[in-house]
Each structure stands twice: as C-alpha cells, then as structure tokens.
N, C-alpha and C positions, 0 to 999 in steps of 0.2 A: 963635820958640819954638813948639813942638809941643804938640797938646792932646791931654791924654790921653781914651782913650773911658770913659766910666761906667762905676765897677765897682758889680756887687753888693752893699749894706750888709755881709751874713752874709759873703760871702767875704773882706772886706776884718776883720770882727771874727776872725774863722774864722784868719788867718795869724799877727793880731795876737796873739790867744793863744797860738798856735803859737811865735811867735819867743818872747816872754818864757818860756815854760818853763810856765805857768800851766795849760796841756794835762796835763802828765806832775804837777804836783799834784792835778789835780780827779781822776786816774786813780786817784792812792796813796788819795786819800778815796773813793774809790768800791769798792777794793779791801778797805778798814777795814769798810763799809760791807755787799759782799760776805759777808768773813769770818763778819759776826754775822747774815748772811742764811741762810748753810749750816749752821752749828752747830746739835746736837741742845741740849737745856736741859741735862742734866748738864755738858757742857763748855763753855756758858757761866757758868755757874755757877761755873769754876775759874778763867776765863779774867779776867784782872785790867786788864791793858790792851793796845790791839795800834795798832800805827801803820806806817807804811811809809815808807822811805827809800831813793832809788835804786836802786828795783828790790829793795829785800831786806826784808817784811814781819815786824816784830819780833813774840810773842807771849808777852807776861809771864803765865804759867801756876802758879797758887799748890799744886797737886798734882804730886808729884814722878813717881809712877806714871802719868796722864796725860803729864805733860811726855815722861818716856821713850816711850813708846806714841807720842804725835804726832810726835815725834824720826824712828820709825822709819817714816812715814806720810809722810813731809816730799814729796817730791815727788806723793804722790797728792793733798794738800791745794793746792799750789802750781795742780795741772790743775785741778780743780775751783775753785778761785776763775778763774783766768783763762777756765775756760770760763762762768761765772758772767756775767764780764765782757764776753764772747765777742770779750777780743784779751789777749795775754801783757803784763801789768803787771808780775807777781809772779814774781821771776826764782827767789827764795829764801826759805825762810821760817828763821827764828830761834826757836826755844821758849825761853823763858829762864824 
C-alpha cells in the first residue's frame, strides 16, 4: 500500500467545494450581493427582489419604465456586476 504525501488543509477544502457545486452558489450570492453594491438609490428603491440561477440573474423590478430602460442596458449591467466580481458569474440578466 502506497502513502500518500500531505496535502494542504485550504487545497484539500479548496476542491472539496469545487466538486460539490458549492463554489458556483457562494458566486450567485455574491453576484446578489454585487447587484445592490452598484445600484444608484432610485433603482433600488424599485428593485423588489433579485437572486441568480445558473448563470441567469433574475430582477423583480416593480417600475415598468425602469424595467424597459434596464431591459435595454441588459448586457451593460451583466459587465459591470461581473467586473464587480472580477470573474464572469452573470451570463444574463432577467428584469421582470
């Protein structure tokens, strides 16, 4: 039987939340997190609730003029959180 050599505590936690997926949730909460970092106060102010789901961050927006306006913003809002994040989380956003 072969012995293996010591790993590092952090790289052996490090993989272990890699394999379970647990990585790509602490990202969707950090991206949630992001969102209401960059918002001016009038558009959180409309903004009702936002969450992310594989890659597609949802935002329930109770102004319909806002909702159109971020609609047409969708991809400048998607860079700015990911650069926020400074790695691509947010593949899409959702205004609803």
């Amino acid at each position: 039987m072969r012995s293996r050599s010591p790993q590092r505590l952090g790289d052996v936690l490090g993989e272990l939340i890699r394999r379970s997926g647990i990585s790509r949730r602490l990202d969707e909460t950090r991206a949630v997190e992001a969102w209401d970092a960059i918002i001016n106060q009038p558009l959180r102010a409309v903004t009702e609730k936002v969450w992310v789901r594989n890659g597609t961050m949802f935002v329930k927006i109770t102004n319909s003029t806002w909702r159109h306006e971020l609609h047409l913003e969708q991809q400048a809002w998607c860079d700015r959180i990911n650069g926020h994040l400074g790695k691509k989380v947010v593949k899409s956003i959702e205004f609803r």
